[in-house]
N, CA and C of each residue as an Amber inpcrd file, in Angstrom:
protein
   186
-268.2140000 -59.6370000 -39.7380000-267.6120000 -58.6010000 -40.5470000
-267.7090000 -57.2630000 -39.8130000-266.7480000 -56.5170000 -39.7560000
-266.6220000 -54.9590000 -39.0390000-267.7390000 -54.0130000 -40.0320000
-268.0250000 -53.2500000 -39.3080000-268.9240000 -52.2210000 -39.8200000
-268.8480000 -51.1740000 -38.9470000-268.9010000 -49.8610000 -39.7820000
-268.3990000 -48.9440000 -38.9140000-269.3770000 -48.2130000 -38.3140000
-269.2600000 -47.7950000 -36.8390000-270.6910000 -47.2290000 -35.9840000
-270.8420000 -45.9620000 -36.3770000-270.1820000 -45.3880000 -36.6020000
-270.7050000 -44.0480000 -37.1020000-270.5290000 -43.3170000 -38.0830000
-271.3110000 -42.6710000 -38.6900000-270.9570000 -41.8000000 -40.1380000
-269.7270000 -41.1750000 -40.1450000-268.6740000 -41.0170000 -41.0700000
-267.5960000 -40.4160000 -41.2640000-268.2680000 -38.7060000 -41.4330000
-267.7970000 -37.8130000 -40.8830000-268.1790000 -36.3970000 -41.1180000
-267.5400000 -35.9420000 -42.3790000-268.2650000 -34.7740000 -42.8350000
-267.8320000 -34.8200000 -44.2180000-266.1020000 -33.8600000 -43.9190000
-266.0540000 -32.9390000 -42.7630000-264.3190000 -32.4920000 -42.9090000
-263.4950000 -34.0800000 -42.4800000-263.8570000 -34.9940000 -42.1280000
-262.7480000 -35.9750000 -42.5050000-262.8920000 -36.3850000 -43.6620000
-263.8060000 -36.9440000 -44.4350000-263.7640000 -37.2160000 -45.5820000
-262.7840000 -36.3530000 -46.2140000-263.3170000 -35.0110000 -46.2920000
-262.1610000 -34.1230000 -47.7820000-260.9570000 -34.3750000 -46.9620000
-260.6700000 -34.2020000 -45.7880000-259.1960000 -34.0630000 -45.4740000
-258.5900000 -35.5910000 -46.0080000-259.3140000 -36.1770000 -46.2100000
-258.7230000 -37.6050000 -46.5270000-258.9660000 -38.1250000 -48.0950000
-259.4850000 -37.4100000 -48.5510000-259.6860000 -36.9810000 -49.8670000
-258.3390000 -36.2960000 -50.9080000-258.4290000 -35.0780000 -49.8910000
-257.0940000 -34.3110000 -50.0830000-255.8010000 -34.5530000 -50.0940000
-255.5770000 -35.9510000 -48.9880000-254.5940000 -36.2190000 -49.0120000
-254.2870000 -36.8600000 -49.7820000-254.9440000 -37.8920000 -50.2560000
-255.1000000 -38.9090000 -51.7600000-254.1940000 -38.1170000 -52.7660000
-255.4960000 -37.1150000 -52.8900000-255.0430000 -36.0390000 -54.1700000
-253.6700000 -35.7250000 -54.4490000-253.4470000 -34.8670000 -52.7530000
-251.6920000 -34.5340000 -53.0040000-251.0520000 -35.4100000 -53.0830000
-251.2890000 -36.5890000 -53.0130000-250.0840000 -37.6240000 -52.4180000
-250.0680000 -38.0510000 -54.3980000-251.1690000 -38.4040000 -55.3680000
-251.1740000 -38.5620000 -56.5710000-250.4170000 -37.0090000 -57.3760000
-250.7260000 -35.8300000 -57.2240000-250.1300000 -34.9140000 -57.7820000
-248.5640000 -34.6110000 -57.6290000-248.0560000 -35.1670000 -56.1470000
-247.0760000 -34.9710000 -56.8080000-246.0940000 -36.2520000 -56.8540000
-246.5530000 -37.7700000 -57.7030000-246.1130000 -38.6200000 -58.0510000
-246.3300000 -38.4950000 -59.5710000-247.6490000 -37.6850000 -60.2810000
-247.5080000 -37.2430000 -61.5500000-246.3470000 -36.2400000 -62.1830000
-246.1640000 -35.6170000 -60.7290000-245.2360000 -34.6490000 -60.6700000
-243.7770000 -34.9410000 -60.7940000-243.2760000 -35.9160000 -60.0760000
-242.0600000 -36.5430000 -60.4300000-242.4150000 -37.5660000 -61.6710000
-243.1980000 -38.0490000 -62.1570000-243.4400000 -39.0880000 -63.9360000
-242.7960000 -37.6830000 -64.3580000-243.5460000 -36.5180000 -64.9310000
-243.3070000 -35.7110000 -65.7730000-241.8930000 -35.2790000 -65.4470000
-241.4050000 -34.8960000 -64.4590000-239.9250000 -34.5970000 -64.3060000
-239.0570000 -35.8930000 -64.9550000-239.2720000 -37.0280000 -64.2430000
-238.5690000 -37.7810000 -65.4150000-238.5990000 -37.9700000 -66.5840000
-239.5780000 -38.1160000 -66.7130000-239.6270000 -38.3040000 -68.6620000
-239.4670000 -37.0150000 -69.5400000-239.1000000 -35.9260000 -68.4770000
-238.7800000 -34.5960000 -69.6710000-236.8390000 -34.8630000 -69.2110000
-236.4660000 -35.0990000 -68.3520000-234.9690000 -35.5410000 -68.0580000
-234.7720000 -36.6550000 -68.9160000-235.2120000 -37.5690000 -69.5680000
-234.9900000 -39.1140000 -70.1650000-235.2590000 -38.2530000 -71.4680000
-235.8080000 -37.4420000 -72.1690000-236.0660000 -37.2620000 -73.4100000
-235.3350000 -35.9110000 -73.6580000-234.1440000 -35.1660000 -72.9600000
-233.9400000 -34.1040000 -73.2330000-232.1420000 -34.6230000 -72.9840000
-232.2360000 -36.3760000 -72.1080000-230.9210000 -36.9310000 -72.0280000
-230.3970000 -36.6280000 -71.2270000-230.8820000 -35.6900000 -70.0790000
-229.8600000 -35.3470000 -69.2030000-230.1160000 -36.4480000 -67.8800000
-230.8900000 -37.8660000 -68.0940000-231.1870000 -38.2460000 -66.8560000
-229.8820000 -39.3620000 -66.5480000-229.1570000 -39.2890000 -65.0970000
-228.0790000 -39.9980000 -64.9510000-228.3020000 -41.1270000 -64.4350000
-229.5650000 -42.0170000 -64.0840000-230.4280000 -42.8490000 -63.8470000
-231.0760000 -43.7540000 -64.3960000-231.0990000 -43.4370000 -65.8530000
-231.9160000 -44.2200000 -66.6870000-231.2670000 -43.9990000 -68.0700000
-230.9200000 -45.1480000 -68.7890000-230.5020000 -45.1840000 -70.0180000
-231.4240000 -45.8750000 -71.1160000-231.1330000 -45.9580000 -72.0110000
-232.2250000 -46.5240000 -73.1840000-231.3140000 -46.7530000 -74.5660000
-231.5480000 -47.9520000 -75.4200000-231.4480000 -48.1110000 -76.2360000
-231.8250000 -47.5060000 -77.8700000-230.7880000 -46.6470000 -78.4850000
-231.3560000 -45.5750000 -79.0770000-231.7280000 -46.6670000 -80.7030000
-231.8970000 -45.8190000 -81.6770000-232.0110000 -46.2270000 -83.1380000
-231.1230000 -46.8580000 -83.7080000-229.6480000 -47.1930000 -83.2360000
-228.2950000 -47.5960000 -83.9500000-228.2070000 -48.8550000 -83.2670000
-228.7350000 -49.2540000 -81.4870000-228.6130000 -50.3240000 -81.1200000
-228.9780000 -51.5940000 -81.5800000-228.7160000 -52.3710000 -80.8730000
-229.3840000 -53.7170000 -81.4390000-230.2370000 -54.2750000 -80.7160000
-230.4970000 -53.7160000 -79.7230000-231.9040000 -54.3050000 -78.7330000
-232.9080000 -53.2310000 -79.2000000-232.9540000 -52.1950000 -79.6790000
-234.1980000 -51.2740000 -79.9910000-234.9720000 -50.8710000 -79.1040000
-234.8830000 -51.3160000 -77.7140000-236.2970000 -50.9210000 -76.8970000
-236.0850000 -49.0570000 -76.7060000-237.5230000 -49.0280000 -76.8540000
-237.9800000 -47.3880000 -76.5790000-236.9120000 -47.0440000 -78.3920000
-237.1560000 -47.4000000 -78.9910000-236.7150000 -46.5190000 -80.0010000
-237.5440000 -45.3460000 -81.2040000-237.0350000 -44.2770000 -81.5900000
-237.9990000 -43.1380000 -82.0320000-238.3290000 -43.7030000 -83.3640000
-238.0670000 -45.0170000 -84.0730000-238.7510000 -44.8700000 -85.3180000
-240.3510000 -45.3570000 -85.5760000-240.6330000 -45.0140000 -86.4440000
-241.8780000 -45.0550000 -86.7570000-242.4660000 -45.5810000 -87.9150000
């Protein structure tokens, strides 16, 4: 099994840390852009079955 010879220093760690981070912030970043485009209707990408359909998925009743 590999094992690694030497301690990782801690500026690679955060830089590789960091990159994690940004790389997750801005994939939260495009979720929230879509789902405020899908709920405001203006998205030309994604459609949904509203309250009148007959498949119902994603529908607002409650």
């Amino acid at each position: 099994m590999a094992v690694p010879k030497k301690r990782t220093s801690r500026a690679k760690k955060l830089i590789r840390k960091n990159l994690w981070k940004n790389k997750a912030y801005w994939a939260a970043l495009k979720a929230f852009s879509f789902a405020k485009s899908v709920s405001m209707g203006n998205s030309k990408s994604f459609s949904f079955y509203g309250e009148g359909d007959s498949k119902g998925f994603l529908s607002t009743e409650e």
